[in-house]
Structure formats: structure tokens, C-alpha cells
Backbone bond lengths (Angstrom), bond angles and torsions (degrees), N, CA, C in turn:
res aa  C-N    CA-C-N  psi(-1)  N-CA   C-N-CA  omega(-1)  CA-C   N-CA-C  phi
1 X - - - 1.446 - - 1.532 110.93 -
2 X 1.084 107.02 -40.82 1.924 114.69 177.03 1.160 102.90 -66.65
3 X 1.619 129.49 -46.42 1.590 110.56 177.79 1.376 115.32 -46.70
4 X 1.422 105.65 -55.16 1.863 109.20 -153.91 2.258 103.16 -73.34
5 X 1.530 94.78 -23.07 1.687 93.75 162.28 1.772 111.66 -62.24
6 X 1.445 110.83 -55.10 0.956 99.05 -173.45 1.937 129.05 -70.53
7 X 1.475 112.22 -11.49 1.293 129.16 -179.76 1.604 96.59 -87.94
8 X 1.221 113.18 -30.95 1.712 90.38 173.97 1.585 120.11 -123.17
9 X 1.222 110.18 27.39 1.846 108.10 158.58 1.420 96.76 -81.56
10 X 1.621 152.64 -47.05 1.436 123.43 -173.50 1.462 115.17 -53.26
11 X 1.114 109.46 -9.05 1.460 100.09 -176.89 1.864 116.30 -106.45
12 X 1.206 95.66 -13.18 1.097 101.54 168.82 1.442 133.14 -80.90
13 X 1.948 103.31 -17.57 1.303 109.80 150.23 1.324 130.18 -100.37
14 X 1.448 115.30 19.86 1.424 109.61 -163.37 1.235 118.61 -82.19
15 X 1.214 126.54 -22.72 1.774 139.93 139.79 1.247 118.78 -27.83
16 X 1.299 143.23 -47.44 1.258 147.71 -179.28 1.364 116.95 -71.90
17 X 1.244 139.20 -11.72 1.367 142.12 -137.57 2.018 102.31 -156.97
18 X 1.424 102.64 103.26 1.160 89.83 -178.47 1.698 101.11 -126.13
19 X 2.031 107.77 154.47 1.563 94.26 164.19 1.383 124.04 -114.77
20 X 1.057 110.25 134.46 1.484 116.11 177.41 1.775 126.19 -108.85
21 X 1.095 114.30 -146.75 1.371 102.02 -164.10 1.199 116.88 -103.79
22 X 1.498 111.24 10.54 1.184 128.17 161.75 1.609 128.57 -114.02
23 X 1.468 107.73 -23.16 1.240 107.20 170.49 1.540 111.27 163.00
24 X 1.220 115.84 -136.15 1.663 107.27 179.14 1.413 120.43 -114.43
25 X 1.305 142.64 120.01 1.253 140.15 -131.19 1.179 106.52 -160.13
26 X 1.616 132.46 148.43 1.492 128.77 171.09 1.454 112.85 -85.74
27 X 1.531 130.56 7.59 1.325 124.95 -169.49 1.278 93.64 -115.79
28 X 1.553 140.99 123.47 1.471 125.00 154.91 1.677 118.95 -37.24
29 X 0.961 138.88 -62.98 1.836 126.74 178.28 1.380 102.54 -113.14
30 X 1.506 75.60 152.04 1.701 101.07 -169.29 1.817 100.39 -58.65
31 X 1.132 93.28 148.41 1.811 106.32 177.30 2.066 90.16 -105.70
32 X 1.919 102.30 84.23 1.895 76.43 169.91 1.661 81.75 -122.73
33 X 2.029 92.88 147.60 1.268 89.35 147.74 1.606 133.54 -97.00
34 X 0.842 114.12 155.07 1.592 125.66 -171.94 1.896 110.68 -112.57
35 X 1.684 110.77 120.80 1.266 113.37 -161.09 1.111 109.04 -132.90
36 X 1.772 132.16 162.25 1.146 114.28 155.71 1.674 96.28 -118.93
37 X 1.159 127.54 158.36 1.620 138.66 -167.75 2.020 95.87 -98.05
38 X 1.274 105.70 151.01 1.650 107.09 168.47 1.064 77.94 -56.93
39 X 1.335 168.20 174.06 1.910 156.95 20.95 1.553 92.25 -109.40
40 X 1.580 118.16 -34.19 1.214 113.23 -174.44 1.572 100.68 116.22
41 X 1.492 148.52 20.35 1.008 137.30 -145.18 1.420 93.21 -127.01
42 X 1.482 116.60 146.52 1.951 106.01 -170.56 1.512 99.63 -118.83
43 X 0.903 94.23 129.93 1.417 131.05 -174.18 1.453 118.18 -91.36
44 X 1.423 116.85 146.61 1.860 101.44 178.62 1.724 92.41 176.18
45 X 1.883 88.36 106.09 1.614 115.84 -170.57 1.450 103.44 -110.02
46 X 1.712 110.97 103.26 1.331 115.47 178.55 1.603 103.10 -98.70
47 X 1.440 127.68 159.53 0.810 156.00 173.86 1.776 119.04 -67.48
48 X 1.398 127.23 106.71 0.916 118.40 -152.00 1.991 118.09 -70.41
49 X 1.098 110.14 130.32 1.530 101.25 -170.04 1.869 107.79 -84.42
50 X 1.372 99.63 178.54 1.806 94.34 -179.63 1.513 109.55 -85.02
51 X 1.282 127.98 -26.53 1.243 130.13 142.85 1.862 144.04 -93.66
52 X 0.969 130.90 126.27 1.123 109.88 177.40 1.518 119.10 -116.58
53 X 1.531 130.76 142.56 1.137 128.56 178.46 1.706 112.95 -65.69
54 X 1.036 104.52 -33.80 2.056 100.30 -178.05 1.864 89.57 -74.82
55 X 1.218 122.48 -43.16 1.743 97.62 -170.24 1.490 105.80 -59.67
56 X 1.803 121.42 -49.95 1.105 90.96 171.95 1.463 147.25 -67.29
57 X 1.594 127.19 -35.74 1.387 121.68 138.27 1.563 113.78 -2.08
58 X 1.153 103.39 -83.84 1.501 101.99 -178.39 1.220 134.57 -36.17
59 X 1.643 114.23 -51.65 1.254 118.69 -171.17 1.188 87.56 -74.06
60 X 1.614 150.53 -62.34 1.139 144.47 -132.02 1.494 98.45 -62.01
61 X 1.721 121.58 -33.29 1.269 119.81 -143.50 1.843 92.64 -87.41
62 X 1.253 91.35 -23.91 1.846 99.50 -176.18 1.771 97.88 -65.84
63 X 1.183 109.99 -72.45 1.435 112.94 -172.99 1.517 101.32 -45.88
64 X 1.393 161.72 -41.48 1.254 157.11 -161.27 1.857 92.70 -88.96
65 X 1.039 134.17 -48.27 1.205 132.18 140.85 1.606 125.93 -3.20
66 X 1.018 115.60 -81.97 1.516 135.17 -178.41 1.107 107.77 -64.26
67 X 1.681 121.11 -49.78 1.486 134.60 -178.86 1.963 99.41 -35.32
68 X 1.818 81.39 -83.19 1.987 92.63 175.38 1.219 110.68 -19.30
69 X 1.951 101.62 -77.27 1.246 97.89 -164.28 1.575 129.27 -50.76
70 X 1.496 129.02 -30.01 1.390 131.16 171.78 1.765 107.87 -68.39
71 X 1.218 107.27 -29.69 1.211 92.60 177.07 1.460 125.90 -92.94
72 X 1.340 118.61 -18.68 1.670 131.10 145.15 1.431 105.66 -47.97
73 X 0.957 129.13 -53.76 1.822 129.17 169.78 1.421 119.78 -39.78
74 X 1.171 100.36 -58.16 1.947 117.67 -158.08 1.716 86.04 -86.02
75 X 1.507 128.90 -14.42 1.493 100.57 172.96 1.507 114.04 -109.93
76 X 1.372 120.67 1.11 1.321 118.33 172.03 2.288 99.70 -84.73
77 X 1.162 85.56 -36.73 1.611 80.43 169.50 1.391 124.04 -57.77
């Protein structure tokens, strides 16, 4: 009985959860608005998703970061 629960809750959330071109989000398309400012400057305010692809980028690049650096450490020691 626990297998077939666990083989069909992904599907039971797979409706809720969509990806787009920014990341992982409960709305299928992005809600951005797109502006130009009196100066003339363009503008474009998306809606923040529950995942984003640049945070992870980021973090990943921090953690590979630290990695090196401890291990550049521990071999000059």
C-alpha cells in the first residue's frame, strides 16, 4: 500500500507546480510587466517565482567557491 501511495502523490501534485523560463512557479506564464519610464528607460517587473534559476546559479557558484577555497587551504597546509 505505501509503494502505490508513494508512486502516485507526484502526480497528484504535478498540476500545482509549473516551469518556466525563469524558474519554478505556481502560475504557468510569467505575469511580467514591461515599461518604459518618462526618462525613456525599459523596465520589466516579473513576479517573483518559488524557485529561481539565477538564485540557484548563485548559490551553486558560492558553494564551489568555498569548496576550492578550503581545499586550496588544507593543501598549502
Amino acid at each position: 500500500m505505501k509503494k502505490i501511495l508513494i508512486l502516485i502523490l507526484p502526480f497528484l501534485f504535478s498540476g500545482c507546480l509549473y516551469v518556466n523560463d525563469r524558474g519554478i512557479s505556481t502560475r504557468y506564464y510569467n505575469d511580467c510587466k514591461e515599461y518604459y519610464d518618462a526618462v525613456g528607460m525599459y523596465h520589466k517587473v516579473c513576479d517573483e517565482n518559488l524557485i529561481e534559476y539565477q538564485k540557484i546559479k548563485d548559490g551553486t557558484k558560492r558553494i564551489i567557491k568555498k569548496v576550492k577555497d578550503t581545499t586550496n587551504n588544507s593543501i598549502q597546509e
